[in-house]
Structure formats: C-alpha cells, structure tokens
Jmol script that loads the backbone (N, CA, C; Angstrom):
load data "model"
ATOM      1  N   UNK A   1      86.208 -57.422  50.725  1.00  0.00           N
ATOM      2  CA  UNK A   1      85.491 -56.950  51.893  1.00  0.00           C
ATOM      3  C   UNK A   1      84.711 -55.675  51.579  1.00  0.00           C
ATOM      4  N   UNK A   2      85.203 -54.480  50.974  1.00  0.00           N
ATOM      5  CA  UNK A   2      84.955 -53.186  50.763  1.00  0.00           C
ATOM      6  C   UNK A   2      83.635 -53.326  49.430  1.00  0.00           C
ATOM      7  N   UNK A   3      83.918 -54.513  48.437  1.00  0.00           N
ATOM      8  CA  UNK A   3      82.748 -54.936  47.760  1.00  0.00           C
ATOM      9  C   UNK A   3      81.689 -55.525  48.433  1.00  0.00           C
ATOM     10  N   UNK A   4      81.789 -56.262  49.312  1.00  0.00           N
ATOM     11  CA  UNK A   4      80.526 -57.031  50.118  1.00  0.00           C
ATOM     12  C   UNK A   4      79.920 -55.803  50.474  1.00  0.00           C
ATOM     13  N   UNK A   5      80.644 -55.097  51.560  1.00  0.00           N
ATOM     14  CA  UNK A   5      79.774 -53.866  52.638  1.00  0.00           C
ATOM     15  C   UNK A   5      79.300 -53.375  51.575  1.00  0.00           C
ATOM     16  N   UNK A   6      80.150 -52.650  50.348  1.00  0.00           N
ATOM     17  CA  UNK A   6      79.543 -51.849  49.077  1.00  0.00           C
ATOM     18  C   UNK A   6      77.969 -52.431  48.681  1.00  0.00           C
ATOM     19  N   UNK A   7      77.764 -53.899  48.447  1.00  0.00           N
ATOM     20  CA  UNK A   7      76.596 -54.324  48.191  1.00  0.00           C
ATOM     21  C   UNK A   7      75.769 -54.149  49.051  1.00  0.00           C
ATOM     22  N   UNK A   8      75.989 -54.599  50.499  1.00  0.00           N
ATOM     23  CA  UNK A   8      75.101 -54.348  51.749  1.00  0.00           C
ATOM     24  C   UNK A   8      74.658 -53.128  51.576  1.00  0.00           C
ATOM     25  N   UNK A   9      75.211 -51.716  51.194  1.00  0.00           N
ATOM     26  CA  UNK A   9      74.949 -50.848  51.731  1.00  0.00           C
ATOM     27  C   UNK A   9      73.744 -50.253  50.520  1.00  0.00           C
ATOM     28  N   UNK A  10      74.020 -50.630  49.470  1.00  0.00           N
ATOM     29  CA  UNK A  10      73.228 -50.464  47.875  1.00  0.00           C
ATOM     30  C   UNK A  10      71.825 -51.702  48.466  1.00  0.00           C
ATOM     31  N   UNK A  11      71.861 -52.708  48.641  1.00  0.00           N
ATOM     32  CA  UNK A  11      70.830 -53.496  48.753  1.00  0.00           C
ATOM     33  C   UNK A  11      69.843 -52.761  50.069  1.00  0.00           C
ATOM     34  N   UNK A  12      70.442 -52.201  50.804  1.00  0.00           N
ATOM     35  CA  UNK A  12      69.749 -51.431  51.992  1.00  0.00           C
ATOM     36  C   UNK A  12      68.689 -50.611  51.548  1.00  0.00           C
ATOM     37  N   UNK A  13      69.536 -49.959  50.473  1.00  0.00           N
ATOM     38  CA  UNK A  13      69.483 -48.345  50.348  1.00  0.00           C
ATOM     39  C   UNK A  13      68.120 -48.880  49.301  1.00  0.00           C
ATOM     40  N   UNK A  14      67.967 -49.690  48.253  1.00  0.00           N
ATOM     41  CA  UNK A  14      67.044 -50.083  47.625  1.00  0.00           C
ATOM     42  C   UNK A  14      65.694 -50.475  48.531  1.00  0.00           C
ATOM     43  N   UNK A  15      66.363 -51.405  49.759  1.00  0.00           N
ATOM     44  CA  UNK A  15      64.907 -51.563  50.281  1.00  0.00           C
ATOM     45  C   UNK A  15      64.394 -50.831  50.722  1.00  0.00           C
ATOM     46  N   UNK A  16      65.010 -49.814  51.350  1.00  0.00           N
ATOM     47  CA  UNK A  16      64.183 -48.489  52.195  1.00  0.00           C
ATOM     48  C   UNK A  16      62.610 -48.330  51.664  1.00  0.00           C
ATOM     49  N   UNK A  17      62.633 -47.774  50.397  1.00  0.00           N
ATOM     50  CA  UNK A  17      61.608 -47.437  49.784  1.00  0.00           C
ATOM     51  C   UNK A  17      60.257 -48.317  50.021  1.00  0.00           C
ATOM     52  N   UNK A  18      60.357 -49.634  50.169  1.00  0.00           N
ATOM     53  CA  UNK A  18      59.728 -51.083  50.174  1.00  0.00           C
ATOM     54  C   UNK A  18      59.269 -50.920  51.396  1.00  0.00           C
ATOM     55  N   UNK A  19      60.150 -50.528  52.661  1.00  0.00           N
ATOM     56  CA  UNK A  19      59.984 -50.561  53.479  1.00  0.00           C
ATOM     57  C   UNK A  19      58.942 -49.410  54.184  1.00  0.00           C
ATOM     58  N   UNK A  20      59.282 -47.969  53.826  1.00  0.00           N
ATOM     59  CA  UNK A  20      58.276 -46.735  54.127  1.00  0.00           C
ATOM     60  C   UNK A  20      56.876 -47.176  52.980  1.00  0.00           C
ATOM     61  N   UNK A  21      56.588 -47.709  52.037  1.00  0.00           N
ATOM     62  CA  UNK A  21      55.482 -48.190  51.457  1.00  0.00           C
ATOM     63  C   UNK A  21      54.883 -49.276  52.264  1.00  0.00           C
ATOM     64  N   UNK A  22      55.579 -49.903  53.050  1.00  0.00           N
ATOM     65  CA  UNK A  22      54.670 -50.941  53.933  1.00  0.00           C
ATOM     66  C   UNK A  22      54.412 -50.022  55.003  1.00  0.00           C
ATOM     67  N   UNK A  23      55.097 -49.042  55.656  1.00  0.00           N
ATOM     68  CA  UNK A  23      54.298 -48.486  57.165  1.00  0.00           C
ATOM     69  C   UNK A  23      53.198 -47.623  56.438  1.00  0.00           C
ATOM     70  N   UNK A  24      53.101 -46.933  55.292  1.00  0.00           N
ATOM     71  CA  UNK A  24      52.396 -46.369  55.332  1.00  0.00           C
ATOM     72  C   UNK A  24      50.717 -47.164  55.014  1.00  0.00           C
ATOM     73  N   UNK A  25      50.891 -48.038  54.165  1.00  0.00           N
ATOM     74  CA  UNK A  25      49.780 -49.134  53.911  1.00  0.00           C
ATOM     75  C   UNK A  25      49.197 -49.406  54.941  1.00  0.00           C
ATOM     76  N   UNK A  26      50.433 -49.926  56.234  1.00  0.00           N
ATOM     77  CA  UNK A  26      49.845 -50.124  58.021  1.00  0.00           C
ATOM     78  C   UNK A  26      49.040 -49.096  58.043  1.00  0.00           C
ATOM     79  N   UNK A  27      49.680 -47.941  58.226  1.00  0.00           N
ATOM     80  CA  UNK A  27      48.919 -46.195  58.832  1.00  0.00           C
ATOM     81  C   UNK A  27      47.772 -46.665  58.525  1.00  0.00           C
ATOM     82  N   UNK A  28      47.527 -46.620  57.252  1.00  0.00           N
ATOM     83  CA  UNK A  28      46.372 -46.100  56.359  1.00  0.00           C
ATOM     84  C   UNK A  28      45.663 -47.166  56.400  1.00  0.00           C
ATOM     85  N   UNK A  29      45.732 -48.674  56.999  1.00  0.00           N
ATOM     86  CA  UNK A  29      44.387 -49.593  57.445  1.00  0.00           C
ATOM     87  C   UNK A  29      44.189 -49.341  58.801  1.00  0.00           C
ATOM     88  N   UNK A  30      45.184 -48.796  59.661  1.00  0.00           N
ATOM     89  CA  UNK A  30      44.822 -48.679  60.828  1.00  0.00           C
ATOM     90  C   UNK A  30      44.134 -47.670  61.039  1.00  0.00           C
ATOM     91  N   UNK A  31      44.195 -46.721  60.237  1.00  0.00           N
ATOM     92  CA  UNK A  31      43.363 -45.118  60.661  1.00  0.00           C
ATOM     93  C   UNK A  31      42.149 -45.165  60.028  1.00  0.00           C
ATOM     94  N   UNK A  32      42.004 -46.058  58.834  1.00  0.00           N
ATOM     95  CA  UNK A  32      40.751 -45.933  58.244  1.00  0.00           C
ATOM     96  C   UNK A  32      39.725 -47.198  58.401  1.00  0.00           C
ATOM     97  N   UNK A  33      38.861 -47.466  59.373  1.00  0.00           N
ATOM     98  CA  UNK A  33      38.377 -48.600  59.637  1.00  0.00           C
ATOM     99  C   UNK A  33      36.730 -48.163  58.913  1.00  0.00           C
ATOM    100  N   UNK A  34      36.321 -49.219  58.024  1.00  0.00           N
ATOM    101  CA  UNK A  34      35.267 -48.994  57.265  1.00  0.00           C
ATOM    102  C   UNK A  34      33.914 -49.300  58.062  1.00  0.00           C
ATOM    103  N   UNK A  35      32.638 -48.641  58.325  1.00  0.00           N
ATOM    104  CA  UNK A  35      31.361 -48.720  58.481  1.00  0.00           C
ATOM    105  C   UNK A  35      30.307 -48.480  58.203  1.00  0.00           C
ATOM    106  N   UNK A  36      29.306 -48.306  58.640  1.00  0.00           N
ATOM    107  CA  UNK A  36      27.921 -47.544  58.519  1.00  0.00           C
ATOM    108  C   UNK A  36      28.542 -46.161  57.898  1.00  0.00           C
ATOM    109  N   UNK A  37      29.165 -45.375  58.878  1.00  0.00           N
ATOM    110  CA  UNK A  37      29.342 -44.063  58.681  1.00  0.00           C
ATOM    111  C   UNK A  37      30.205 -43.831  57.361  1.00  0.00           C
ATOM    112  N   UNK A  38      31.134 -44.749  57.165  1.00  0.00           N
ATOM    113  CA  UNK A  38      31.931 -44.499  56.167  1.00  0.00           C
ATOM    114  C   UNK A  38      31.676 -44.895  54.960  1.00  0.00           C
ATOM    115  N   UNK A  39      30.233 -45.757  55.057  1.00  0.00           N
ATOM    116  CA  UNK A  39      29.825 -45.937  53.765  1.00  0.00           C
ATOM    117  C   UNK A  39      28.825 -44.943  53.328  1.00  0.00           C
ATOM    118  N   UNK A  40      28.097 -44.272  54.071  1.00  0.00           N
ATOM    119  CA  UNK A  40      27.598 -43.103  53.928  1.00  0.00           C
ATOM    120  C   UNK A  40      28.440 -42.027  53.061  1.00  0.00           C
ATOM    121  N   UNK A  41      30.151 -41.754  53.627  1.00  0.00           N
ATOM    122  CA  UNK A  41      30.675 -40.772  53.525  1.00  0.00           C
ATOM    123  C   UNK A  41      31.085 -41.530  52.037  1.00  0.00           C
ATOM    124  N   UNK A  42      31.123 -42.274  51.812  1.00  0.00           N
ATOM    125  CA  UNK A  42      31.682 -42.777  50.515  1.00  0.00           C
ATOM    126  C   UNK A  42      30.578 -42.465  49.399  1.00  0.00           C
ATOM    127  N   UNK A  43      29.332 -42.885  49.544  1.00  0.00           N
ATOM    128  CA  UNK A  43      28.364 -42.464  48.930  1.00  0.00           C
ATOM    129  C   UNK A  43      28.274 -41.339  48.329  1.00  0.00           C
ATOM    130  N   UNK A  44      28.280 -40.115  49.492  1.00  0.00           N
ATOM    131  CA  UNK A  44      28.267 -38.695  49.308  1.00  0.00           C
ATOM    132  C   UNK A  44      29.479 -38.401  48.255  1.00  0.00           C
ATOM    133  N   UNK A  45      30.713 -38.758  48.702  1.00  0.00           N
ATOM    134  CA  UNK A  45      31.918 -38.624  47.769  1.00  0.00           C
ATOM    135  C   UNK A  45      31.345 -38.538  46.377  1.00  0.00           C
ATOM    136  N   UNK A  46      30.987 -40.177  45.896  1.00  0.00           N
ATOM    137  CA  UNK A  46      30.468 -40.616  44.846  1.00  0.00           C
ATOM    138  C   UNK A  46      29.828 -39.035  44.503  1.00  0.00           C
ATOM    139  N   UNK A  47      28.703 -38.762  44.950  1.00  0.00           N
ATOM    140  CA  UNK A  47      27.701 -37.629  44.116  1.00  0.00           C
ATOM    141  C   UNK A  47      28.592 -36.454  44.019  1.00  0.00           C
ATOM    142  N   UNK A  48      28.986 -36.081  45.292  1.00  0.00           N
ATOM    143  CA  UNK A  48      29.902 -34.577  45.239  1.00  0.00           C
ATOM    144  C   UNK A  48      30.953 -34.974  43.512  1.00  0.00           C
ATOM    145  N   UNK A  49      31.190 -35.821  43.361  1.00  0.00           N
ATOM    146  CA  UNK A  49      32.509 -35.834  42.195  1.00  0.00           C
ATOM    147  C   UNK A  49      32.012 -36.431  40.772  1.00  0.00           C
ATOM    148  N   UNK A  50      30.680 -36.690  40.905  1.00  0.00           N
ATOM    149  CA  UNK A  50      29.436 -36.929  40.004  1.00  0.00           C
ATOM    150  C   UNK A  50      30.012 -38.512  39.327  1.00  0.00           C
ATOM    151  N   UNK A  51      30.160 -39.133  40.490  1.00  0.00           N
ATOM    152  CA  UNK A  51      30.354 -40.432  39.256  1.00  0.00           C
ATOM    153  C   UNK A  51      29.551 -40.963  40.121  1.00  0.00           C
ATOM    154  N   UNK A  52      29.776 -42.391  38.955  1.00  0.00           N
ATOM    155  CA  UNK A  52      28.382 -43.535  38.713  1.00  0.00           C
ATOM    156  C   UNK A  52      28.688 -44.349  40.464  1.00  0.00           C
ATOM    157  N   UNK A  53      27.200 -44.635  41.391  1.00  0.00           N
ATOM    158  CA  UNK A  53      27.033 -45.104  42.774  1.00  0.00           C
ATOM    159  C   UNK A  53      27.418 -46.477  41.945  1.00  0.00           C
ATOM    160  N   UNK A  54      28.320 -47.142  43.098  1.00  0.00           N
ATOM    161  CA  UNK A  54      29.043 -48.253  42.971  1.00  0.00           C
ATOM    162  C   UNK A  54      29.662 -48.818  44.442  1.00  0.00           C
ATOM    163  N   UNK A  55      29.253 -49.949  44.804  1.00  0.00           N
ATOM    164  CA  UNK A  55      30.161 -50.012  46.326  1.00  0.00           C
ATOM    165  C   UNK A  55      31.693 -50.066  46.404  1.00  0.00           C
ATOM    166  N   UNK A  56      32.044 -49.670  47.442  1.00  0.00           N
ATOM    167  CA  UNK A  56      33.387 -49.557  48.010  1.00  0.00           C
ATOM    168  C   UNK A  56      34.809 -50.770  47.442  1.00  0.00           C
ATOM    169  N   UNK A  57      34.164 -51.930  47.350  1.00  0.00           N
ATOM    170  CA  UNK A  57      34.172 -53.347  47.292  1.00  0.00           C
ATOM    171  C   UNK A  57      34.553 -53.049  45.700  1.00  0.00           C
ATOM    172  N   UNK A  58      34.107 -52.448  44.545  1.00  0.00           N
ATOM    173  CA  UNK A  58      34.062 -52.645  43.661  1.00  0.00           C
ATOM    174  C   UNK A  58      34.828 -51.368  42.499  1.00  0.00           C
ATOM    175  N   UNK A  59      35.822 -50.692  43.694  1.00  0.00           N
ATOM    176  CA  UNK A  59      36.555 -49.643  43.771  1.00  0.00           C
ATOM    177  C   UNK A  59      37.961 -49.728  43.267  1.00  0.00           C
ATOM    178  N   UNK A  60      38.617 -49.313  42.197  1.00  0.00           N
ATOM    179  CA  UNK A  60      39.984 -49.557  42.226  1.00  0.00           C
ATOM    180  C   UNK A  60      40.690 -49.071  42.901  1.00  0.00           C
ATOM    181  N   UNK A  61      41.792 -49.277  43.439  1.00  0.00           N
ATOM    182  CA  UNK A  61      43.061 -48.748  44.049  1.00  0.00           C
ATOM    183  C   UNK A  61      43.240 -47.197  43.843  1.00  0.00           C
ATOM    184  N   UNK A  62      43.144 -46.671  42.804  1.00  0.00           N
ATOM    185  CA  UNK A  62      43.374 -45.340  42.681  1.00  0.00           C
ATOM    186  C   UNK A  62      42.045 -44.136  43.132  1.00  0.00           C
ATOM    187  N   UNK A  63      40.733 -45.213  43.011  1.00  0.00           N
ATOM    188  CA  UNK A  63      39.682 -44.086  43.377  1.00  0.00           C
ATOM    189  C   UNK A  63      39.659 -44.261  44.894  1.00  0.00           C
ATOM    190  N   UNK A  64      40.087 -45.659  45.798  1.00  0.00           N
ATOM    191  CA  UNK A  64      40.260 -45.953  46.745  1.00  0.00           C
ATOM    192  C   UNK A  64      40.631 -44.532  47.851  1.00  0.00           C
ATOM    193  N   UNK A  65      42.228 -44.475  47.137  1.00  0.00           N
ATOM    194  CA  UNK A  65      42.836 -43.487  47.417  1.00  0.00           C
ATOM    195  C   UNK A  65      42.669 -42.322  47.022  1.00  0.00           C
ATOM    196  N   UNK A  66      42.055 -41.692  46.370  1.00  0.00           N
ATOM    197  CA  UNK A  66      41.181 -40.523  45.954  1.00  0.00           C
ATOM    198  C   UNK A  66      40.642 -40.188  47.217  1.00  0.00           C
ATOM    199  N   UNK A  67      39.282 -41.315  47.269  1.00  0.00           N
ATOM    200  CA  UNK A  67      38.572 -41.072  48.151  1.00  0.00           C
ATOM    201  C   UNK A  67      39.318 -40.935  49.308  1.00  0.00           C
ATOM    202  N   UNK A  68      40.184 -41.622  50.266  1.00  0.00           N
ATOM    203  CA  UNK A  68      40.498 -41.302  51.450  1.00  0.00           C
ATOM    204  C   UNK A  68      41.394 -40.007  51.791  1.00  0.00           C
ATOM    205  N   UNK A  69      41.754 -39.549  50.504  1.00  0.00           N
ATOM    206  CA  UNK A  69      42.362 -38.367  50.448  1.00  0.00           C
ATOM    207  C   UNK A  69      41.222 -37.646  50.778  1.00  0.00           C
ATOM    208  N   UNK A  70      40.229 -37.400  50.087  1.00  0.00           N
ATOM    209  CA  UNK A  70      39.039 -36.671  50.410  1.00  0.00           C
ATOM    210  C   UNK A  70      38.353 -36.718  51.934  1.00  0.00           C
ATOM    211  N   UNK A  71      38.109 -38.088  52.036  1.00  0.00           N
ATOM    212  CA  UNK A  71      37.865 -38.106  53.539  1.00  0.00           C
ATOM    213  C   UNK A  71      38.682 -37.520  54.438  1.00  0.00           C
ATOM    214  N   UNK A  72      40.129 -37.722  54.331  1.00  0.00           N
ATOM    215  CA  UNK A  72      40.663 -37.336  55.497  1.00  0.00           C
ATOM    216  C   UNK A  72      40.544 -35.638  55.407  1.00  0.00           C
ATOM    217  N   UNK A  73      39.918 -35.001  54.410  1.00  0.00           N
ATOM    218  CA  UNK A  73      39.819 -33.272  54.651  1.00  0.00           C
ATOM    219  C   UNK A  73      38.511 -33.114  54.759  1.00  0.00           C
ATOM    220  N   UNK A  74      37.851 -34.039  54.938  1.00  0.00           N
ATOM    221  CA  UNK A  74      35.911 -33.914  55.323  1.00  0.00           C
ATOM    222  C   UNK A  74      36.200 -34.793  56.359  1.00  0.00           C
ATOM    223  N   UNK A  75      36.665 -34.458  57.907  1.00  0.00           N
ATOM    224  CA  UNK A  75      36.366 -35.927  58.969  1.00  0.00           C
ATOM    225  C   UNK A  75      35.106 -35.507  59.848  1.00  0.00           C
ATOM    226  N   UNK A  76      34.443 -34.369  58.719  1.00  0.00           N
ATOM    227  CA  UNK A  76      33.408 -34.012  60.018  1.00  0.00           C
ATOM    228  C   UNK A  76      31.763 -34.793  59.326  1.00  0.00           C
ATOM    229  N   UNK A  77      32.169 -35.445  58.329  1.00  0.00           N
ATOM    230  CA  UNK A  77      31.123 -36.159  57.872  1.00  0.00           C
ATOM    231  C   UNK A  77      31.535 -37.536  58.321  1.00  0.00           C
ATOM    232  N   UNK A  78      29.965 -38.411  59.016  1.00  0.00           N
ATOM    233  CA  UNK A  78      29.967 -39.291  59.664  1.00  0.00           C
ATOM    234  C   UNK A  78      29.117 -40.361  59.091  1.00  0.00           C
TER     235      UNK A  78
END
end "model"
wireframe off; spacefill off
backbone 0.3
color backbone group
C-alpha cells in the first residue's frame, strides 16, 4: 500500500512540471495574438537587434521567444 501511494506521489510530483509548461504556453497564445501591428513590431525588433528581415512564420522557437520577451517591455509599439 505505502509503495503504491509512494509511486502516486513521485509520478505527481514529476508531472507538475509538464503541467505549469502547458499553462504557461496557454498564457502566452492567449496574450499574444498576432497582426498588422505585431508584424510591424516584429519587423522593428528584427532592425533594433540587426538581424537578417525574415517573417515571423520562418522564426525558430528561441528567437520566437526572444522576441516576445522584447515585446512584452515595448507594449507601446503598435
């Protein structure tokens, strides 16, 4: 018995992590909805950090998140 709960409580404790990586993925499509304006602000990014103009679409995961790091401390560009 004390081995079962023991596993339950280790298999929990593993998913947590799985679990705060999916709300935050939610957050972060729900707060960031892409447009006109935000392809603008993406653009600008691009020059301010001097790399090569490339669309959004054609962005890896890590500059992805670069960029919205950046955006979210510039929200006054539209």
């Amino acid at each position: 018995m004390y081995k079962f709960l023991g596993s339950l409580v280790l298999g929990l404790a593993l998913l947590s992590p799985v679990a705060t990586l999916s709300a935050q993925d939610h957050h972060d499509q729900v707060e960031h909805q892409w447009n006109d304006g935000e392809n603008t602000a993406w653009h600008q990014y691009l020059k301010e950090h001097h790399k090569k103009d490339h669309e959004w679409a054609k962005a890896n995961k890590r500059e992805q998140a670069a960029y919205w790091k950046w955006r979210d401390q510039h929200k006054d560009i539209h």
